[in-house]
MARTOR-323087 format. One line per field, with one value per residue (C-alpha): residue in three letters; x, y, z. Coordinates in steps of 0.1 Angstrom, whole numbers. Example, Ala and Ser with C-alpha at 12.3 -4.5 7.8 and 13.67 -1.06 7.14 Angstrom:
% residues 2
type = (ALA|SER) .
xx = (123|137) .
yy = (-45|-11) .
zz = (78|71) .
This chain:
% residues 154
type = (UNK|UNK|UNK|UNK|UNK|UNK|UNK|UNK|UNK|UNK|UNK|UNK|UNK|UNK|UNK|UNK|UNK|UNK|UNK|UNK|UNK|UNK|UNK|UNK|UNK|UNK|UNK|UNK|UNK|UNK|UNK|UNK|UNK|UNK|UNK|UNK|UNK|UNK|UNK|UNK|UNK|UNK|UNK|UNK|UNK|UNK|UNK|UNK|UNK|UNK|UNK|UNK|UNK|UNK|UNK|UNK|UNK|UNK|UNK|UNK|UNK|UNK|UNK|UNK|UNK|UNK|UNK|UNK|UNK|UNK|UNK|UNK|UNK|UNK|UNK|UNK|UNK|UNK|UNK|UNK|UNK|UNK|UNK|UNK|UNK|UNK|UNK|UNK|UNK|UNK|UNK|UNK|UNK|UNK|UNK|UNK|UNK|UNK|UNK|UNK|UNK|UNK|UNK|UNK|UNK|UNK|UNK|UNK|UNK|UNK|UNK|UNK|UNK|UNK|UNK|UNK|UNK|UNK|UNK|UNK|UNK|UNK|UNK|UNK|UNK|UNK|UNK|UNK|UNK|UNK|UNK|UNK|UNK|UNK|UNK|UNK|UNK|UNK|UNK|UNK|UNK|UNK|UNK|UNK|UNK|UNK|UNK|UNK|UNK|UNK|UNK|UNK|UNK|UNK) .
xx = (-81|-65|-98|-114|-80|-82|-122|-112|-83|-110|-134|-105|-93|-128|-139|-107|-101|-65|-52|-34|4|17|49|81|79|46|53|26|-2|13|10|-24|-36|-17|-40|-71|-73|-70|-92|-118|-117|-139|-167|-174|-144|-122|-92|-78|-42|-23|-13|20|22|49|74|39|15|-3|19|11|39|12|-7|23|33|-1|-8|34|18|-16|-22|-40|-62|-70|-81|-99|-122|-125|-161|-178|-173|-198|-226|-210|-193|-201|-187|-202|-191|-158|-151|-170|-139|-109|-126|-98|-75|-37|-14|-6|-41|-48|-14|-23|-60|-48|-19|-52|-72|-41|-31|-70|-74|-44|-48|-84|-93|-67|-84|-88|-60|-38|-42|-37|-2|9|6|20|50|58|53|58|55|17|11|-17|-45|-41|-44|-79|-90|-82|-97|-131|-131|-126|-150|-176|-176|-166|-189|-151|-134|-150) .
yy = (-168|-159|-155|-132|-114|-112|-101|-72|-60|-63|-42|-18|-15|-9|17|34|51|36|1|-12|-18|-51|-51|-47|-12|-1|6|29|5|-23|-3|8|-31|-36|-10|-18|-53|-44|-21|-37|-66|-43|-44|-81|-96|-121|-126|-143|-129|-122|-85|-70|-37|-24|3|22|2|-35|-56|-88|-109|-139|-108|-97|-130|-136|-106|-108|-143|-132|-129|-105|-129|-146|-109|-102|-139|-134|-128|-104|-101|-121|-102|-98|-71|-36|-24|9|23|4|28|59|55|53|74|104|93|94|67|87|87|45|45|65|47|14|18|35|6|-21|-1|-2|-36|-47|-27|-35|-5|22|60|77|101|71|59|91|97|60|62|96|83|56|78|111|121|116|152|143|168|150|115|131|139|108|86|108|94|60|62|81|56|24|25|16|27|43) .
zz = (-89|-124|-138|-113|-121|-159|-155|-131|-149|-185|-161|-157|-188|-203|-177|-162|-197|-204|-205|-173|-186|-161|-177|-162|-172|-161|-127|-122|-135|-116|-82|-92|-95|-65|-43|-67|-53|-22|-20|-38|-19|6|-16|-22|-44|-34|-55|-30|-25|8|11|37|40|16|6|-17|6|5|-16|-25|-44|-54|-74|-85|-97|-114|-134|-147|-166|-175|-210|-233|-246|-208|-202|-232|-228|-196|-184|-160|-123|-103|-87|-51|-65|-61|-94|-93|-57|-64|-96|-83|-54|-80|-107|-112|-86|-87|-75|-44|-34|-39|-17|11|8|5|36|54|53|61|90|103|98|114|143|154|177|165|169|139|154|165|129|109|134|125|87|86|107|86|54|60|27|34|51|82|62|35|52|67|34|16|48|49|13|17|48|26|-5|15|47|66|89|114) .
């Protein structure tokens, strides 16, 4: 698992245009890794952790463990990502997005999934419910994305 980890966080840090910062301070990249796993998952890697939906969204405490004792140099010899992986619709989907966007995408997805049969209405109601800071327009607008790049839900 750790090295699938360190060779998508190298991927990241040599395509995303800044370095991920997964120290205590770095809140932001930390919850971007978070909803970067998870979402990539989709698209053919398995890293392997177990994700609960979360005060930003899928949370997984065994990532979060991991990447807190990765080390720069486990990243840096770290190879490249097997072949299953879709790296170029994975990073055309997060190119230019915001945190707020891999939240409401990632907490899109988690929703689906667990609720196998939800309505696209039923599912943009529920995640707007539990975080109504998402308005529902731009739930529709982040899940015709995800839906568009992904070939999921729906």
């Amino acid at each position: 698992m750790a090295s699938i980890l360190a060779s998508f966080i190298k991927l990241l840090n040599e395509t995303n245009g800044y370095r991920l910062d997964l120290s205590k301070s770095g809140f932001d990249s930390r919850l971007r890794l978070q909803k970067y796993v998870f979402l990539a998952e989709t698209l053919g890697i398995n890293i392997g952790y177990k994700f609960n939906l979360y005060l930003y969204g899928p949370y997984s405490i065994g990532l979060a463990k991991a990447y807190y004792n990765i080390t720069k140099d486990e990243i840096d010899a770290s190879s490249n990502l097997h072949d299953t992986f879709d790296t170029d619709t994975f990073l055309s989907l997060i190119a230019d997005k915001d945190s707020m966007w891999l939240e409401a995408a990632a907490t899109l997805k988690s929703i689906y999934e667990f609720n196998s049969g939800i309505t696209e209405e039923n599912l943009i109601d529920h995640v707007n419910s539990i975080k109504p800071k998402f308005k529902k327009e731009y739930l529709i607008q982040v899940l015709t994305e995800v839906r568009s790049t992904l070939s999921i839900l729906y």
